[in-house]
N, C-alpha and C positions, 0 to 999 in steps of 0.2 A: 432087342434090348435098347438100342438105342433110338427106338421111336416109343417108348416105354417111360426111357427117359427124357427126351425131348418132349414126350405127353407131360410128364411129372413137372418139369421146368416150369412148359408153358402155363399149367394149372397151380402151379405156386408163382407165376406172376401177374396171373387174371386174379389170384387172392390177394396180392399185393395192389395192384391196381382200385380193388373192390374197398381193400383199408385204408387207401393215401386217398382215396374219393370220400371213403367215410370221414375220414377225419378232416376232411377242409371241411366235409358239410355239417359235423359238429360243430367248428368253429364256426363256419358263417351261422350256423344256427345260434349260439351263444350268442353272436353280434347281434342277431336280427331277433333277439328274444325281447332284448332292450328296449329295441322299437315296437316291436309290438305290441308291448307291455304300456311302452308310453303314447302309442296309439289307441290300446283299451283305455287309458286312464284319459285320453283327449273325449274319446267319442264317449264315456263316463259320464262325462264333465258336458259335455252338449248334449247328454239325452236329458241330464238332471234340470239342464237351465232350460231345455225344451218344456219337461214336464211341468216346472214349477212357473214358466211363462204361463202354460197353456190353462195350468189350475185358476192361477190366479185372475185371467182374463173371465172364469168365471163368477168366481168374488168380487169385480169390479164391478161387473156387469151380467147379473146372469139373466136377465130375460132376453138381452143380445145375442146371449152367449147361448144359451139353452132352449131359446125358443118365447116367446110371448104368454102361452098355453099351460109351460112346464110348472108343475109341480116340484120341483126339485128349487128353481128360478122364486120360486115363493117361497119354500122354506127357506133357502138362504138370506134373502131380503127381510124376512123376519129375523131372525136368527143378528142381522147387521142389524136392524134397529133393537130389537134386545139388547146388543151391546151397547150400541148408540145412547141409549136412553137411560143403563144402566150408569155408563162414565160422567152422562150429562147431571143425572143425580147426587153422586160421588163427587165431580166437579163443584158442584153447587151445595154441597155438606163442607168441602174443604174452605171453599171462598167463606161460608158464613163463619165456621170454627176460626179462619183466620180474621175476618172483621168484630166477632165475640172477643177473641183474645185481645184483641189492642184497645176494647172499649173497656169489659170487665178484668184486666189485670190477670189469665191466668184461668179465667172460667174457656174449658174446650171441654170437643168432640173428645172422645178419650176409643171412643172403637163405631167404625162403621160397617155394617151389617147388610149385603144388598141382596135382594133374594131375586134368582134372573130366572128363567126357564132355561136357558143355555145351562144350567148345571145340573141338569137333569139328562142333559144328551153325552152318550158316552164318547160322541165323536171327537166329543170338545172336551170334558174333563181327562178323557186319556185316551182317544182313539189318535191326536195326535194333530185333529183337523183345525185346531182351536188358531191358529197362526197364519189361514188365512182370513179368518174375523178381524184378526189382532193388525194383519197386514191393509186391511180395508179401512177399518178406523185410524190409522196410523197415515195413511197416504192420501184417502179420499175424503174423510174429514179432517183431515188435520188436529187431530186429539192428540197432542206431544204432552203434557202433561204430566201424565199419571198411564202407564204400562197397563193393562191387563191380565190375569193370569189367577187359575185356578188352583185353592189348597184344601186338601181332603179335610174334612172335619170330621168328629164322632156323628153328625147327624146325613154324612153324605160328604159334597161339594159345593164350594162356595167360592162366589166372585168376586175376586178382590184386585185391588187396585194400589200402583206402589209408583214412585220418583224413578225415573230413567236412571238418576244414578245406581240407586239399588235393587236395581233389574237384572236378572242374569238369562241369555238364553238357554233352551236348555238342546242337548242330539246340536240336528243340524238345524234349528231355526235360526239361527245369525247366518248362515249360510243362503236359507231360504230369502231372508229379508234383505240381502245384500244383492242376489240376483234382481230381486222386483223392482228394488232401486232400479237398478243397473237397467233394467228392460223396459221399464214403463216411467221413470222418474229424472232419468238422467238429462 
C-alpha cells in the first residue's frame, strides 16, 4: 500500500510538474505571440516593398528588366506611351482652354473626351495594374500636373485626367507610390 501510494504521490507530482511547465509555456507563448506577430507584420512589410520594388523596376525599364526580345517588354512600353501621349493631349487641351479663356473672356473647354487603348485593357480599368502606368508617368516623365485614372461610363471606360489636389488614391496605391519614392527616388 504504501508503494501504491507513494506511486499515487509521485504521478500527481509528474502531473504537477507537467501544469507548472504548461503554464510558463502558455505564458511565454502569450509573450512570444506578440513578437511574432510583429515579426509577420516586419517581414509583411519587406516582401510588400520587395514586390512592389521589383514590379516597378519593370515599369521603368522593361526591356532591361524582361529581356530585349520580350513581348510583354513591348506591350508595356506601348501601353507608357499611350498614356504618355494621352496626358500630353490633355496637357495641351488644358494649356489652350486656359489661353482661350483669358483672350475670349469666359469662352472654354467645358469636357475633354480622350479615347486611349488602355481602356479597353482590364488590367488597367480594374485589374488594378493601372498604378504602375501612373507610377512611370509620374517619376519618369515628370507629368505632375494632372493625375490619371479611369471612370466607367455607359459606353465602357474612359481616360481621364484630374489636379493632384482632387486626387484620391484608391486600396493601397499611396502606399504603393510612397514605397517607389522611397526606393527609386529618394
Amino acid at each position: 500500500m504504501a508503494d501504491n501510494i507513494q506511486d499515487a504521490i509521485s504521478a500527481f507530482s509528474d502531473k504537477l510538474k507537467k501544469i507548472s511547465s504548461f503554464s510558463e509555456a502558455v505564458l511565454k507563448k502569450n509573450v512570444s505571440e506578440d513578437k511574432i506577430l510583429e515579426e509577420k507584420i516586419r517581414h509583411s512589410a519587406q516582401v510588400l516593398r520587395a514586390n512592389v520594388a521589383n514590379t516597378y523596376r519593370i515599369y521603368k525599364s522593361p526591356f532591361a528588366a524582361l529581356g530585349k526580345n520580350s513581348s510583354r517588354a513591348a506591350s508595356i512600353e506601348a501601353d507608357e506611351q499611350a498614356l504618355f501621349e494621352a496626358y500630353s493631349l490633355f496637357e495641351g487641351a488644358m494649356e489652350l482652354n486656359k489661353r482661350a479663356g483669358e483672350k475670349n473672356g469666359g469662352t472654354h473647354i467645358s469636357k475633354v473626351e480622350i479615347s486611349s487603348p488602355l481602356a479597353q485593357k482590364s488590367c488597367y480599368t480594374s485589374g488594378g495594374q493601372f498604378i504602375w502606368l501612373f507610377l512611370w508617368l509620374y517619376f519618369e516623365k515628370n507629368c505632375r500636373e494632372y493625375f490619371p485614372y479611369f471612370s466607367e461610363r455607359e459606353k465602357g471606360w474612359e481616360l481621364c485626367f484630374k489636379s493632384p489636389a482632387n486626387f484620391l488614391f484608391e486600396g493601397r496605391e499611396k502606399e504603393v507610390f510612397e514605397i517607389v519614392k522611397s526606393e527609386f527616388y529618394s
